[in-house]
C-alpha positions in Angstrom: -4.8 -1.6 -42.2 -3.8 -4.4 -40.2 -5.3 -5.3 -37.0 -2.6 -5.9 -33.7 -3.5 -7.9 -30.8 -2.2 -7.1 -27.9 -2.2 -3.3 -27.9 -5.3 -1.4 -26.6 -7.3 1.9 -27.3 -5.9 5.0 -26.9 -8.0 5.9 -23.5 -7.7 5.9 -20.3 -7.8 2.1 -18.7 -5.4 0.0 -18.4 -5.8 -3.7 -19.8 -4.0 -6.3 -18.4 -1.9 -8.8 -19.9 -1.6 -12.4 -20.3 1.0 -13.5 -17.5 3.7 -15.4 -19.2 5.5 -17.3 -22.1 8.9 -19.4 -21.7 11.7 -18.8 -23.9 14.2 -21.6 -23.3 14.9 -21.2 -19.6 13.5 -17.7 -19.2 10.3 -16.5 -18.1 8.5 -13.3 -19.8 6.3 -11.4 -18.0 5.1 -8.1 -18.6 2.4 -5.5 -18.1 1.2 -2.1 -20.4 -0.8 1.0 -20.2 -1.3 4.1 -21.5 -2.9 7.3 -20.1 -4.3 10.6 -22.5 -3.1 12.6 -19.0 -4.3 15.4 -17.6 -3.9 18.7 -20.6 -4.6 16.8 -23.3 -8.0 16.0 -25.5 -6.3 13.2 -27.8 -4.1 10.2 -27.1 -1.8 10.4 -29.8 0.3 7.6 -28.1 0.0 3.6 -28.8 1.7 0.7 -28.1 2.0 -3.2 -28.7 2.9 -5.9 -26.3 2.8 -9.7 -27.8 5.1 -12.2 -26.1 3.9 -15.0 -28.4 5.4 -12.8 -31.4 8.4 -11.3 -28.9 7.4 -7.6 -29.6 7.0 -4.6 -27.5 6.8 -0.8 -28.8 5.6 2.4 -27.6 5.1 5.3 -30.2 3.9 8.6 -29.7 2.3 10.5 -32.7 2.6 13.9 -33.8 0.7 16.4 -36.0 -2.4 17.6 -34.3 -6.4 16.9 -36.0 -5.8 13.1 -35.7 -2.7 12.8 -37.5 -0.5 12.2 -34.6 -3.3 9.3 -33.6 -3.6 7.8 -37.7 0.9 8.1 -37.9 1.6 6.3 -34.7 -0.7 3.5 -35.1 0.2 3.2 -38.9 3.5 2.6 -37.8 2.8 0.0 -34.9 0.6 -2.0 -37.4 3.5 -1.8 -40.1 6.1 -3.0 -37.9 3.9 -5.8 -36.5 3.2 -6.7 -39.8 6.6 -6.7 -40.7 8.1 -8.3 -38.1 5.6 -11.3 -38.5 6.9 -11.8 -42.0 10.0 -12.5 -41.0 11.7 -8.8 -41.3 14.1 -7.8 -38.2 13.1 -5.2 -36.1 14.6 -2.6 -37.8 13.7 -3.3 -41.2 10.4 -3.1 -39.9 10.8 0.0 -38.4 12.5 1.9 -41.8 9.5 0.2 -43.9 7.1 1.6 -41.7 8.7 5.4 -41.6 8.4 5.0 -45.8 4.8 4.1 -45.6 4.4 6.9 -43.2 6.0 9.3 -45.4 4.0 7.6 -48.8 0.8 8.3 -47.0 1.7 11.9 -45.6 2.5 12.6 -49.4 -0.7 11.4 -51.0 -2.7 13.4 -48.2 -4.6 16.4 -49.3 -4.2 18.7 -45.9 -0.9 19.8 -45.2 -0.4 19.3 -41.3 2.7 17.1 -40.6 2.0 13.8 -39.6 4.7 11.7 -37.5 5.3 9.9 -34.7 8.7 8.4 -32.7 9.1 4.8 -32.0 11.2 2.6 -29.1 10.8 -1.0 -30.0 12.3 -4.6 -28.0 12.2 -7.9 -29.9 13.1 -11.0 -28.0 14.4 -13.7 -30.4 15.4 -17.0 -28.2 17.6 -15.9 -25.3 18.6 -12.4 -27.5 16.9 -9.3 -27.6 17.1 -5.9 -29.8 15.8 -3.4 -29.5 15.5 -0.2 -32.2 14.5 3.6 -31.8 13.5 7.2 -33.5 13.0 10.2 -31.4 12.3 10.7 -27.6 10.5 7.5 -26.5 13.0 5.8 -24.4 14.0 2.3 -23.6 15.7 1.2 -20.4 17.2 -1.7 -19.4 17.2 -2.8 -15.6 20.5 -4.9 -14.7 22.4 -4.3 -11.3 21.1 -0.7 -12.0 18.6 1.2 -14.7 20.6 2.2 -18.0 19.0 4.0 -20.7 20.1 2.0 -23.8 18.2 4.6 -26.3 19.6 8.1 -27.3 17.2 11.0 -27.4 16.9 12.1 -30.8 16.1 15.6 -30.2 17.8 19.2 -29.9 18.8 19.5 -26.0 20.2 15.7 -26.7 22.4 17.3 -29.7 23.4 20.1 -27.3 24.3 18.2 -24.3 26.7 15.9 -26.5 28.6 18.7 -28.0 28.5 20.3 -24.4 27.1 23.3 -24.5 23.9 21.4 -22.0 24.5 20.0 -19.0 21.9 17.0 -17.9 20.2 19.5 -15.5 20.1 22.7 -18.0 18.3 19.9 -20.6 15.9 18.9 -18.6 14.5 22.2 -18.0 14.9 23.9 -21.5 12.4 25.2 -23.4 13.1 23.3 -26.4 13.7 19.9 -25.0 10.4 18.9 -26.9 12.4 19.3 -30.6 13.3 16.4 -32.0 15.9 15.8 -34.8 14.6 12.5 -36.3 10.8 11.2 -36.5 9.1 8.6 -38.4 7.2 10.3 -41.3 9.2 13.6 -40.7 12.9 12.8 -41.7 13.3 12.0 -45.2 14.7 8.2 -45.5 17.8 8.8 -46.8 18.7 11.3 -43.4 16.7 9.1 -41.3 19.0 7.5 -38.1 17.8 4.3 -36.6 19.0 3.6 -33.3 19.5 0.0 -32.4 21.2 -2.1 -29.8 21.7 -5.9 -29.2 22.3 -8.0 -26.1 21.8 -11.2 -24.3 18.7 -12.2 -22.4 20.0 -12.6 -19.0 17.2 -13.8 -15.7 16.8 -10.8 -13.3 17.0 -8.5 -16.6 13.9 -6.1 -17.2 12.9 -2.9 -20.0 11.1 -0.2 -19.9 10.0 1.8 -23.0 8.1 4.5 -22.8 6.6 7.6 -24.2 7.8 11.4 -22.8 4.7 11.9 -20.9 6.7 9.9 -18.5 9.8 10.6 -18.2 9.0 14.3 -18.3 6.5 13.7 -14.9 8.6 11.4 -13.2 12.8 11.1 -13.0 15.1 8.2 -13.5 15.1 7.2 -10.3 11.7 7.2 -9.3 11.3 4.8 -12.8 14.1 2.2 -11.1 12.5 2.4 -8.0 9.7 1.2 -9.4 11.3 -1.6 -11.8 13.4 -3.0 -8.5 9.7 -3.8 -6.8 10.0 -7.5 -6.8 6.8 -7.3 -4.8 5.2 -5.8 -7.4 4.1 -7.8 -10.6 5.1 -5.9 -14.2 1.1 -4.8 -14.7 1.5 -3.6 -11.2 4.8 -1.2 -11.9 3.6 -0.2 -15.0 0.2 0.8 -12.8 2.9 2.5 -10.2 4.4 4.5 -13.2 1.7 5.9 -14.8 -0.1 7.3 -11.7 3.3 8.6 -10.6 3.5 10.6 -13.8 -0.1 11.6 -13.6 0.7 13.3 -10.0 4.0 14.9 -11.9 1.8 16.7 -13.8 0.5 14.8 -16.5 1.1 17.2 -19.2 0.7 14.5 -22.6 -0.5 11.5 -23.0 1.6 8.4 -20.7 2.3 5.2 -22.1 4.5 1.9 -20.3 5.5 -1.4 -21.7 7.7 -2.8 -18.8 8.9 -6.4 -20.0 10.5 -8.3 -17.1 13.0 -11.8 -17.4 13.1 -14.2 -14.5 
């Protein structure tokens, strides 16, 4: 298995990270954590931050007696992998779903293993960024947008409006999801993806559920807006402010900022 730099173990501190790189004109800063929380025994959630390689996931594994830990770092260490060979971001992301799903195959117990995954690769003043499941990625400019789409049940009902925003948020399936690495076969399984330009003053957040199920939208953008703050510091800011919503699973924050 391959070894990433620039993610950390699946405890409870916070490491910090190295301050900058300059991409053309642009600055990158950007800070990361992750938290097991406050219900559960296991950290099933990792993540990778290297601005030397201009990639930043969160994923957060699923399948209880390790599995969710083993499927969620296979699939950060694929993509890295990947992506270092030259692969775009979501390439990497469909290669490591079919390992995933090889390895669940060839394994003798018969507990599911999977995990989702939100992923932003910078390439020169461009970014993409490439998703499966409920880990989110927003993007701060002139306001906080969500640029991923849930992959999950209450998501599916909303759109065909049977949900409102308010009714999803509270139901007692919002935890289903309709796509995960290692789940969905590959011929059914639905990448998410978006593009853009890298624009100064622009910032992301991806993140695992155990955030934004603690803490709302707004109290994430009120964070991100905190030009006081550096990007280790916010992503400090969110994960206790999750931890006093409750902490209920494991918390993990990559917040990448552009000045």
């Amino acid at each position: 298995m391959i070894r990433a730099e620039g993610f950390r173990d699946n405890n409870h501190d916070i490491r910090h990270a190295p301050p900058t790189r300059r991409t053309r004109q642009v600055m990158i800063e950007f800070g990361h954590g992750t938290h097991v929380g406050l219900r559960r025994l296991r950290n099933e959630d990792t993540y990778y931050a290297d601005a030397s390689l201009g990639l930043f996931l969160v994923a957060d594994g699923m399948g209880g007696h390790q599995h969710g830990e083993v499927a969620s770092a296979m699939v950060r260490d694929t993509v890295v992998d990947l992506v270092t060979r030259g692969h775009s971001l979501v390439e990497a992301v469909q290669g490591a779903g079919e390992r995933l799903l090889a390895h669940a195959r060839g394994g003798r117990e018969m507990l599911p293993m999977g995990t989702t995954i939100a992923a932003l690769r910078v390439v020169a003043d461009g970014y993409e960024v490439a998703w499966v499941g409920d880990s989110r990625i927003y993007r701060w400019k002139a306001g906080l947008q969500q640029i991923s789409h849930d992959h999950s049940l209450v998501q599916a009902l909303v759109e065909s409006g049977q949900l409102d925003a308010a009714q999803a948020s509270k139901h007692p399936q919002r935890n289903v999801l309709t796509q995960a690495l290692g789940v969905t076969a590959t011929e059914q399984l639905h990448i998410g993806m978006a593009r853009g330009r890298l624009e100064a003053g622009m910032a992301f957040v991806l993140c695992t559920d155990g955030l934004t199920e603690s803490i709302s939208d707004a109290a994430i953008a009120h964070t991100v807006t905190r030009t006081d703050l550096a990007s280790q510091e916010c992503v400090d800011q969110l994960l206790l402010g999750a931890l006093d919503g409750g902490g209920d699973d494991n918390i993990t924050v990559v917040m990448v900022r552009y000045t």
